[in-house]
C-alpha positions in Angstrom: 118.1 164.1 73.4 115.5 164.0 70.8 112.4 167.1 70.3 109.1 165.5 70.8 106.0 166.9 69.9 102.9 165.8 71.6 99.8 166.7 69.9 96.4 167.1 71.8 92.6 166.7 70.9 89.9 166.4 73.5 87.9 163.1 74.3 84.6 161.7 75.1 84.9 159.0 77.3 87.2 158.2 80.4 90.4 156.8 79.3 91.9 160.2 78.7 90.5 162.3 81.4 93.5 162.7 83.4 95.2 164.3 80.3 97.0 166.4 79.7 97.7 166.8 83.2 99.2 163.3 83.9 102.0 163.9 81.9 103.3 166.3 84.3 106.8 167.6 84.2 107.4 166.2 80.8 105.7 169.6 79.7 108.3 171.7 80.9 110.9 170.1 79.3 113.0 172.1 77.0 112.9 169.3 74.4 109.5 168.8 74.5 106.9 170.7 72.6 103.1 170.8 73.4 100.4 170.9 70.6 97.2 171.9 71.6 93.5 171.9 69.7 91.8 173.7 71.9 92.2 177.6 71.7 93.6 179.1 75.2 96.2 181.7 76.3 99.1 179.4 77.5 102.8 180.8 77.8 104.7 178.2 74.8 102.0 176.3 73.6 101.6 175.5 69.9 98.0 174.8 68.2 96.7 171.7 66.7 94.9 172.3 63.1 92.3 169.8 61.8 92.8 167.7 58.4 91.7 169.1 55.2 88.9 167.7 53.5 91.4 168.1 50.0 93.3 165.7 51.8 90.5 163.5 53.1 89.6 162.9 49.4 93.1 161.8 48.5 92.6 159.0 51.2 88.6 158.5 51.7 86.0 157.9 49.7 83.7 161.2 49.6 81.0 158.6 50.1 82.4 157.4 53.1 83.7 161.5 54.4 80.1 161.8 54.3 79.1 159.3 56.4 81.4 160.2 59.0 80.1 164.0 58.7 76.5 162.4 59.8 77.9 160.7 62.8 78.0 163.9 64.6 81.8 163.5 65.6 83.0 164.7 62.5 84.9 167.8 63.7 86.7 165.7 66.5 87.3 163.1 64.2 89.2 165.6 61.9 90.9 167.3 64.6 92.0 163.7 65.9 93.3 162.9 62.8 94.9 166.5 62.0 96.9 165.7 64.7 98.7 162.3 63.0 99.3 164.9 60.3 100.4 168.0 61.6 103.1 165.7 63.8 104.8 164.4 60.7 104.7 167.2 58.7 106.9 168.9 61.6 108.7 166.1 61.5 109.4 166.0 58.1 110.6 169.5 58.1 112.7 169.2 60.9 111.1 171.0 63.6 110.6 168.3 65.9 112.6 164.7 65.5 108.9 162.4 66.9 105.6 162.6 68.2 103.2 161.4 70.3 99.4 162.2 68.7 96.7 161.7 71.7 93.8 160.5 69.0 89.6 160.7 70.3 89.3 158.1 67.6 91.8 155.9 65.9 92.9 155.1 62.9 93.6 151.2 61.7 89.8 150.2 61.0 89.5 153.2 58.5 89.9 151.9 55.1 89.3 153.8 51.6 85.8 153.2 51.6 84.3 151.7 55.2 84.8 152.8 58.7 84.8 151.3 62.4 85.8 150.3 65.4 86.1 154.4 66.5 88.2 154.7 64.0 86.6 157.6 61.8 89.8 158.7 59.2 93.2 156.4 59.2 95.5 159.6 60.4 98.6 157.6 59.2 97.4 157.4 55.7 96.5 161.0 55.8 99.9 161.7 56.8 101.4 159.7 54.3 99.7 161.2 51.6 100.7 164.8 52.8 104.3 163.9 53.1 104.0 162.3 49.5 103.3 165.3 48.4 106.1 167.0 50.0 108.9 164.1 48.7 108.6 161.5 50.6 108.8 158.1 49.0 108.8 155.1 51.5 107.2 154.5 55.2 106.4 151.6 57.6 103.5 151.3 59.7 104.1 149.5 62.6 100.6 148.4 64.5 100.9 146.9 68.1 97.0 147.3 68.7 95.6 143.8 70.1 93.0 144.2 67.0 93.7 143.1 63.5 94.6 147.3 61.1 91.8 145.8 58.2 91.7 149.6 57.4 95.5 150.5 57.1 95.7 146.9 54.8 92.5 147.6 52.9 94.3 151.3 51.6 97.9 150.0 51.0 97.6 146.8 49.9 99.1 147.1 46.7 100.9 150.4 47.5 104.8 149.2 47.4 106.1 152.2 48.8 104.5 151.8 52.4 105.3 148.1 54.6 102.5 147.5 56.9 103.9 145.3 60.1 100.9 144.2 62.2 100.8 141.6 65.5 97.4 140.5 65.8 95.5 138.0 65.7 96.1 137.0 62.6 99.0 135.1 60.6 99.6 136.2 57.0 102.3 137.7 55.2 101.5 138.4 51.3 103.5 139.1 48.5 105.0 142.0 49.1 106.1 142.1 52.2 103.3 143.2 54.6 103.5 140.7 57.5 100.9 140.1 60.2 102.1 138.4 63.2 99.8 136.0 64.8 99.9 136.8 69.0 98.7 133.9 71.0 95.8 134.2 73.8 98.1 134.5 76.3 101.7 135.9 75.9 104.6 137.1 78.0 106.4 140.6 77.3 109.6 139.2 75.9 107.8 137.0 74.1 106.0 140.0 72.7 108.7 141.8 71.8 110.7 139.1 70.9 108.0 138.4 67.8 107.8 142.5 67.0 111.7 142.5 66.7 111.8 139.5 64.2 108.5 140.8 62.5 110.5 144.4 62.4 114.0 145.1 62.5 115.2 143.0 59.5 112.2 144.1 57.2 112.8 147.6 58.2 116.6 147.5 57.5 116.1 146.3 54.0 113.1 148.2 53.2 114.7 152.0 54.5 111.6 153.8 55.7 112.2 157.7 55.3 109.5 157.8 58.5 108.0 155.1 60.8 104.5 155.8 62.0 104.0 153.4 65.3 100.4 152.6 65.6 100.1 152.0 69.7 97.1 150.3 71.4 97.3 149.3 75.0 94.0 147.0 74.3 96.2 143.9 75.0 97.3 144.6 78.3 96.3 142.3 81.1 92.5 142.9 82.1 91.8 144.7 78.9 89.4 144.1 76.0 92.4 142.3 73.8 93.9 141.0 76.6 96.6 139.4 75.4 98.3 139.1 78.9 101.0 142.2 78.4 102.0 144.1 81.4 102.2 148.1 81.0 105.5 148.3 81.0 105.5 146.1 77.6 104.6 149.5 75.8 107.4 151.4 76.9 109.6 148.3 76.1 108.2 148.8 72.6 108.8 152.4 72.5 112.0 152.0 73.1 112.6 149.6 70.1 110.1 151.3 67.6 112.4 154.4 68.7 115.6 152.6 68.3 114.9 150.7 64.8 113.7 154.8 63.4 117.2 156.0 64.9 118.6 153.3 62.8 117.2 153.9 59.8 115.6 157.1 59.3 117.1 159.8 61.3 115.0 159.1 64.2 111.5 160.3 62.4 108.9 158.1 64.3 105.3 159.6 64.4 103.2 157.2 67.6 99.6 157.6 67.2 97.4 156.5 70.5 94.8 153.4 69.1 93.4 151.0 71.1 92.8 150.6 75.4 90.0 152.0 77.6 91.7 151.8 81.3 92.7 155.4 82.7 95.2 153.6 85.3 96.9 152.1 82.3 96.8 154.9 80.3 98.4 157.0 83.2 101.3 155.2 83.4 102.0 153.6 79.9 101.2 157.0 78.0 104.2 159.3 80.1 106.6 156.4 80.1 106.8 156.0 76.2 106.8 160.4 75.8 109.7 160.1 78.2 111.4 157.1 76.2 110.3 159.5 72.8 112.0 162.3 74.9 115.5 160.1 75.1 115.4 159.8 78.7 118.0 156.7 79.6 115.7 155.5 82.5 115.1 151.7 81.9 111.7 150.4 82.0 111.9 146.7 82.1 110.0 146.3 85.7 106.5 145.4 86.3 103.4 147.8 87.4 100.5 146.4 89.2 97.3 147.2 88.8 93.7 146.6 89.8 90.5 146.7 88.2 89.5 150.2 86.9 
């Protein structure tokens, strides 16, 4: 089995609420390890640190930083992203082998210079730029948000060390290899994850990421805003290949950042299932969950 690292910041909103709570006994595990951002007295827990603003500016624009410091969410937002960071920087040194980073705000509609969709900073490409620093040379990103990551493409466009793989609603693949994978309305599961494997495993064997970063939305589950007819147990079906492609080529160093979704029922169920399949349990999670409006 694996160490996993889940990394914790605090939410406005309901789609989180039942956290951290809801992931139950996956807290006591001896292979998993808890990450906190709030300051408290609990027996084994590890804190979560905010991203630096030296490392904002290696990413963002100070023009845009300061836009997101007159929002008023700036300290969650850094927090939020500290978390993407923090996750594979223990990765990288070997102290944990993945993550799971709960985000308030995400990170694919934050490019160099703009900002949207909740997403304040792109935690990925802050993490990126921290584990460039520390020798890393290639990554992938790997978006299954319903929504189209114009933030991710917008900062490494032209960067040929990183490979952007996004299915959205979009179909373009440009010179150099980024690929976005155009989802229909209405899919099926397999379908889905027949198009992420084609769109993934061969691109990622060539390119040899030294870390995967798994951008996850659950917005295109049935009855959600991307609907894009997905059951919840599609996510933990992608967890499970994300996971297995990182085994493959890069020691298992896969960093799964929480984007897109708003349903708590959802969120409940999807969320523990893909920490447990990050934890290397061998339950298989190939039925379906039903569930109602919110």
């Amino acid at each position: 089995m694996g160490r996993t690292g889940i990394f914790f910041t605090y939410f406005q909103g309901q789609r989180l609420r039942d956290f951290p709570q809801s992931l139950g006994d996956l807290l006591s595990r001896d292979n998993v390890f808890y990450y906190d951002a709030v300051y408290s007295s609990w027996d084994g827990l590890y804190y979560l640190h905010p991203a630096s603003e030296a490392l904002l500016e290696r990413v963002h624009s100070r023009e845009m930083i300061a836009r997101v410091r007159a929002t008023g969410d700036y300290e969650s937002a850094l927090y939020s992203a500290g978390g993407t960071v923090q996750a594979a920087e223990e990765i990288w040194r070997g102290d944990i082998d993945n993550a799971f980073v709960f985000t308030s705000f995400g990170d694919h509609h934050a490019g160099r210079g703009f900002f949207g969709g909740m997403c304040y900073f792109n935690g990925a490409a802050l993490a990126i730029a921290a584990l460039r620093q520390q020798g890393m040379v290639r990554s992938i990103i790997a978006d299954t948000d319903a929504h189209h990551a114009d933030g991710t493409r917008d900062i490494f466009e032209f960067d040929s060390d990183m490979l952007h793989v996004c299915l959205c609603s979009q179909g373009l693949e440009d010179a150099r290899g980024n690929v976005d994978i155009s989802v229909p309305p209405i899919t099926t599961d397999d379908e889905y994850l027949g198009m992420l494997e084609r769109a993934l495993v061969p691109r990622a064997l060539d390119f040899q990421p030294e870390v995967i970063f798994w951008e996850f939305g659950y917005d295109g589950t049935r009855g959600e805003y991307g609907d894009r007819g997905l059951s919840p147990d599609c996510h933990i079906r992608i967890a499970g290949m994300i996971k297995e492609v990182a085994d493959r080529v890069c020691g298992g160093r896969l960093v799964s950042i929480l984007c897109g979704g708003s349903g708590r029922r959802i969120a409940n169920y999807a969320i523990p299932g893909i920490i447990d399949c990050l934890a290397g349990s061998q339950e298989n999670h190939n039925g379906e969950a039903n569930f109602g409006s919110e």
